[in-house]
N, C-alpha and C positions, 0 to 999 in steps of 0.2 A: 169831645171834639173830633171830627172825621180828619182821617190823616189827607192832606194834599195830595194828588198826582203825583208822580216824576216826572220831573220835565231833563233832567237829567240824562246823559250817554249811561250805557252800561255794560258792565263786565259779558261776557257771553258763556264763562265758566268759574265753577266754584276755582278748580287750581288755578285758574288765571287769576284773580283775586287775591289767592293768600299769595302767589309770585312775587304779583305789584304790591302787595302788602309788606311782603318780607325786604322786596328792595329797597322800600321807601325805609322800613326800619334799621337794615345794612346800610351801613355807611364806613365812611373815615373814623365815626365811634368806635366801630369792633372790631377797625381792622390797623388803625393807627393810633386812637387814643386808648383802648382798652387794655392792650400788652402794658404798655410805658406808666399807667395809672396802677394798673395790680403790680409792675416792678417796683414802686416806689411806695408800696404797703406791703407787702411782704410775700407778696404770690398766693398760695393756697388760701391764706385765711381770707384774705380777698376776695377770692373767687366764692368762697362759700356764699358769705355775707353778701356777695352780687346777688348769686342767684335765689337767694331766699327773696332780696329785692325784688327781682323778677317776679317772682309766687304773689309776695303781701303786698308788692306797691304799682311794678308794672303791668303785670296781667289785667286788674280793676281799670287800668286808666286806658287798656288799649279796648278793655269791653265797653267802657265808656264812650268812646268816639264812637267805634261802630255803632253803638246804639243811637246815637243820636244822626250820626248819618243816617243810618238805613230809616230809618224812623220819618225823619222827615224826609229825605230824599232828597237834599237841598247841600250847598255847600256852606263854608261856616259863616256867610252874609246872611243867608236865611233860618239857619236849620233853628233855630233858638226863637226866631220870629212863631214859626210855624207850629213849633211845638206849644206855647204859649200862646200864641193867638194874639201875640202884642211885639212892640218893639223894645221893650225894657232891657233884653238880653242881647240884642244888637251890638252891643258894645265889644262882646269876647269875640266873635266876628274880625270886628276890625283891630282887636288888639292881634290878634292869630296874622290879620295881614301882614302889619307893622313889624312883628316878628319874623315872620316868615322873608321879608323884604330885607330887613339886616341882616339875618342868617346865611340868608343866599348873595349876601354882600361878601362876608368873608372866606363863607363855604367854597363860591366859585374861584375864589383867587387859591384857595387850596390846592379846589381839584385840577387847577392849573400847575400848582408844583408836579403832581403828580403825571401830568401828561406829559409835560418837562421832562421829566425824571425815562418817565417810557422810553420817550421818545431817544433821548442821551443813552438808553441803555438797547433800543434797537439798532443804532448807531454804533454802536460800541463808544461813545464818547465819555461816557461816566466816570469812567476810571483814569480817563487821561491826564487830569488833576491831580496830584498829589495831595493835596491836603482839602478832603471831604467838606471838613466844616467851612472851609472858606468857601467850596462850592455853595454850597448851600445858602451860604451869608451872599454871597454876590448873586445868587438867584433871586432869593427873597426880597433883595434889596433891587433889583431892576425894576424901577416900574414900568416902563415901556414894555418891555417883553413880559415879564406878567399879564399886564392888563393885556396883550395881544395872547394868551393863551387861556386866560377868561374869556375873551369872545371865543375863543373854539369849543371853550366847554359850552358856553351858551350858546353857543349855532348847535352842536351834535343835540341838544337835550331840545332845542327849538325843533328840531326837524321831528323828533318822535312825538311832542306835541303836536303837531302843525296836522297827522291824519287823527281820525277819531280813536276816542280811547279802547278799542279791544281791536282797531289794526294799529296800534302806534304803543301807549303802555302795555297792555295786557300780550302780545303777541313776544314783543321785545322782552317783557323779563320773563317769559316762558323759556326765553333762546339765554338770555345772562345769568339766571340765578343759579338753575343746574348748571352750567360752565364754570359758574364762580367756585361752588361748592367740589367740584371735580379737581379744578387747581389748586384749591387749599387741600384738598386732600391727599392730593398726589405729593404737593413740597411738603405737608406734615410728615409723610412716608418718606420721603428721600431726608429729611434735616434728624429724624429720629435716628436713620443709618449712621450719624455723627457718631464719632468716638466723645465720649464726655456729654451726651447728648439725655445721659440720666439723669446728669446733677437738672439739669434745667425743669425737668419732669419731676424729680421732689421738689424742687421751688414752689413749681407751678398748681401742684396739686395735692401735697401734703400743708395743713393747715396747721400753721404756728399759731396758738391760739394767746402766748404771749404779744405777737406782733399786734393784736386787737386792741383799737382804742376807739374813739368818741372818733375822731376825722376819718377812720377808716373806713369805719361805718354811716358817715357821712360820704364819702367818697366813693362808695361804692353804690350809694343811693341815688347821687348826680348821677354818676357814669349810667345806670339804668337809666337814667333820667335822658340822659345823652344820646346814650345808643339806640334807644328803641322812639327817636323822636316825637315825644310825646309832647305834648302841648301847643303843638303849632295848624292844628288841626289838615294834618294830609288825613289823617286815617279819618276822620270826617267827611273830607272829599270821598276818599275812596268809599267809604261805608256805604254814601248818597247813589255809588256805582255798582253795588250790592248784587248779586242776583236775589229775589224774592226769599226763596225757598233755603236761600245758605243759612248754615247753625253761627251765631256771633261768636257763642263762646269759643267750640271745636276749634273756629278761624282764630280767633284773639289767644289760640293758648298753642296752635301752630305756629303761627309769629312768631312766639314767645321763644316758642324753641327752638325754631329756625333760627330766631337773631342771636341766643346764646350759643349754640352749635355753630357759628360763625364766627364770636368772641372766641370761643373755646379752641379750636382749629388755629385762630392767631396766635393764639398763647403757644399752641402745640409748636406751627414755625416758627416764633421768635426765643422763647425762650431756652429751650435744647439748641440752636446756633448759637446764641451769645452766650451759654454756660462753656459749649465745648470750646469756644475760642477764647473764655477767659473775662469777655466784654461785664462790665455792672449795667444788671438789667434797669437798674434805674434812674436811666439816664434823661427822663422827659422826653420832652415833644421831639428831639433831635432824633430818636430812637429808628425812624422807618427813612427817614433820611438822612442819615448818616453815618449812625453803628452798624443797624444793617447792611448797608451796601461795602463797609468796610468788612463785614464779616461772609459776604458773598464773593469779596474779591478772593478770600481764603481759601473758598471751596472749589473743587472742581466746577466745569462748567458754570464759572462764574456769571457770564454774560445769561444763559440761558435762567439763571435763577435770578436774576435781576428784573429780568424783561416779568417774567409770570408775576414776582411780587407788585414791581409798580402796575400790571396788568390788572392785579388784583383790585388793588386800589382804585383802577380809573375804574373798574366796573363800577365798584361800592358806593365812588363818588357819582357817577352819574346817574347811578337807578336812585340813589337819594334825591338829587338834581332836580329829576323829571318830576318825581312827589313833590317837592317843594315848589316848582313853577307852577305843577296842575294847581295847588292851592291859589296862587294869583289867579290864572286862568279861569278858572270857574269861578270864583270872587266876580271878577273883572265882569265874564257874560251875563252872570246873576243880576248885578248892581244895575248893570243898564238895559238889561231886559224890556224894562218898561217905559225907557226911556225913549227920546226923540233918534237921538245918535245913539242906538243900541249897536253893542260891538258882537260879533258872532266870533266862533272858536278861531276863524286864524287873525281875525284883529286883534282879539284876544292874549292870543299868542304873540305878534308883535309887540305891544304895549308893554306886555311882561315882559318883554326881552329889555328894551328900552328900558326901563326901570332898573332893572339887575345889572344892564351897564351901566348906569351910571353908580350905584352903589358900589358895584365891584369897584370900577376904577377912582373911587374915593378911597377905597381897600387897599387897594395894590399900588398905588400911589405915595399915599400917608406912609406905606414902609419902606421908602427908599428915602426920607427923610424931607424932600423936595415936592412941591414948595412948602414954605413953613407954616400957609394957614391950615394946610389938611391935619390940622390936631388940634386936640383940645383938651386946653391945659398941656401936660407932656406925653398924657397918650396920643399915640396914632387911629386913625377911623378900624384900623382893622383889630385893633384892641378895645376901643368901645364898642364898637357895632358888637363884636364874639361877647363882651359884658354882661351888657344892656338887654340884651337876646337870650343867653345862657344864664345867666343869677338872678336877672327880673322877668323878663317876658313870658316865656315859656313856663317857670313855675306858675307865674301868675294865671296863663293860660289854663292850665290844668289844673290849679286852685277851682277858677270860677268854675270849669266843667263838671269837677267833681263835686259842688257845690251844686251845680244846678240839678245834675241827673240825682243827687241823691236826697233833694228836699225840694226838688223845685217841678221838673217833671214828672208829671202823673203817673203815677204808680203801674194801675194799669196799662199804660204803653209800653214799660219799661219789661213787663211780663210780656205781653203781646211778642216785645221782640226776643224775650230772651229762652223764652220757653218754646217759639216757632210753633206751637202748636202742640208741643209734647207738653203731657200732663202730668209726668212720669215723678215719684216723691223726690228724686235724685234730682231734677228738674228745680221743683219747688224748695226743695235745700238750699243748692248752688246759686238762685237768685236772691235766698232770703244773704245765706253769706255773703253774695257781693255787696248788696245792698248796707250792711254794718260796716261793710271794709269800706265802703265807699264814702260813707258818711262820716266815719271818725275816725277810722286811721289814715286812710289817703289823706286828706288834707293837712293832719299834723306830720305825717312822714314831706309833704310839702312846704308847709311853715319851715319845718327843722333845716329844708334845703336850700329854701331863702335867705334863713340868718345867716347860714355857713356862706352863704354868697358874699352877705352883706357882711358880713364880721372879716371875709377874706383881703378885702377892700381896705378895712382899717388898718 
């Protein structure tokens, strides 16, 4: 079958590519749920068994996308039409939307604490409160104000959609991802200067192989699963925005280490603070707002170390943002393409926005408890929607992908794109091994993450 045109925008360079690739995989995963998930399994052994993750389960599934991106040069409404030559696969498409639509339901009302939090801590208002948790508790519980700082995440992330993708993503995370990477570096260096700031550092990197069981190792499979946003097909989008000539693999295993070397860094700030002042690292989701700012307030230059961490954050959360709306966005241009009422990139872009408010503010509503039909059953929408998204969708998503690219698309395409050209036997290895991981352990390493979804529930 001759591969289709692109009809697609695209990247203008190979680093602008793995940038927007590495943002879309940064997130609130590595830089708020990663710390709080390794405290609550023991640290070090944690982190091993992530990153072996990384190597057996994530790697495969981020070569995956790209390949089927670049391959067809479509986003994920077409890319599976195109490659097959039929509509039968259409369906993981529109499951990727539906996901990708929840996620950015509760993700945005997130990345709204977070801007919250900036903001209260550019102010110096943060600390005026005495009692952190109850901050927290009566933030999260505001729906008004919530939902009015989800529309600014979604206006900031609307506007770098709104110009073409390599003056709008690809330019922006060239300027965000090295500034990210610079301030974690810099507060790793300044939190390590901590007195007691060792014990935090045997935690974090000595591996208690006692601490190993069956959920840890499930936990640290999600959290892969988590951080490097797999299954909702942004990296599909992005693939479709390829430059020709870029290596899939080199880019899917730069990722890889980009978005670990970003988990890693988290660990390095959080954990050497909350050992030196005493704090239990595993304290859950409260961990980035709450213990930490309580352990900031301890430090010199309290306010200055507050502002870069929640800074950190709104980067992580908006470059994941932008990845996650492109996926509506070209969805949205693709679907009606051929239609009468085709939408072009900034209708586009409105539409997606539309959409993500109204999810968000069924989010950030359901948690201030009022009114009483935003839930169902006695969850709240922003506890199904983070469910529904995270223990079905998403596995499900990268089930079918991994399912298709390794029994379903043509062999020879999958060469075409993984070898670029190079004939080299290191070449013809690395694809024969993906090809086995692809086919029978990715998928069971996915089932296995599904039950644990599903058995979490009961």
């Amino acid at each position: 079958m001759q591969k289709e045109e692109k009809s697609a925008p695209s990247f203008t360079s190979k680093v602008g590519l793995v940038m927007a690739a590495v943002g879309s995989a940064v997130g609130l995963g590595n830089i708020w749920k990663f710390p709080y998930i390794a405290g609550q399994n023991g640290g070090g052994a944690f982190l091993l068994i992530y990153l072996l993750c990384v190597l057996l389960f994530g790697l495969p599934l981020l070569i995956t996308e790209f390949t089927i991106g670049k391959h067809s040069g479509r986003s994920v409404y077409g890319a599976f039409s195109v490659i097959r030559n039929n509509n039968r696969w259409q369906w993981i498409g529109w499951l990727c939307m539906l996901a990708t639509i929840l996620v950015m339901g509760f993700y945005t009302v997130v990345t709204g604490w977070c801007i919250n939090y900036l903001i209260d801590a550019i102010s110096n208002t943060l600390y005026s409160s005495s009692d952190l948790t109850a901050h927290f508790t009566e933030l999260s519980s505001n729906g008004p104000r919530m939902f009015g700082y989800s529309i600014l995440a979604l206006a900031l992330t609307s506007v770098v959609l709104w110009f073409d993708v390599n003056k709008g993503i690809e330019r922006l995370s060239k300027i965000l991802m090295p500034l990210l990477l610079i301030m974690m570096i810099f507060m790793a260096i300044r939190v390590l200067m901590l007195p007691g700031s060792n014990v935090g550092m045997r935690f974090f990197f000595e591996a208690d192989f006692s601490k190993l069981s069956p959920k840890v190792i499930l936990d640290a499979m999600g959290q892969c699963f988590f951080s490097l946003s797999i299954g909702l097909g942004a990296l599909i989008t992005y693939g479709a925005y390829m430059p020709k000539h870029q290596n899939i693999i080199a880019t899917s295993v730069q990722v890889a280490v980009l978005d670990s070397l970003v988990a890693i860094l988290a660990g390095l700030i959080i954990f050497p603070a909350v050992f030196a002042f005493g704090v239990d690292p595993a304290e859950g989701p409260q961990l980035a707002f709450v213990v930490l700012p309580s352990v900031f307030e301890q430090m010199s230059l309290s306010s200055l170390s507050s502002i870069m961490f929640f800074g950190l954050l709104c980067i992580a959360a908006i470059t994941s943002m932008i990845s996650l709306m492109e996926v509506l966005v070209a969805f949205l241009t693709e679907a009606t393409a051929q239609k009468k009422h085709s939408l072009d990139r900034h209708k586009a872009v409105l539409l997606a926005v539309v959409i993500c408010v109204v999810t968000s503010s069924l989010c950030a509503f359901s948690l201030s408890g009022t009114p009483e039909w935003l839930k169902i059953g006695d969850k709240d929408f922003f506890t199904v929607f983070d469910t529904v998204a995270s223990n079905f969708l998403m596995p499900l998503g990268a089930l079918s992908m991994a399912i298709f690219i390794g029994w379903f698309m043509p062999e020879s395409a999958i060469k075409q794109e993984l070898r670029n050209g190079n004939r080299s036997t290191i070449h013809y290895a690395l694809g024969f091994l993906f090809m086995q991981i692809v086919r029978y352990f990715v998928p069971i390493a996915i089932v296995a993450i599904f039950l644990n979804g599903v058995l979490s529930l009961i």
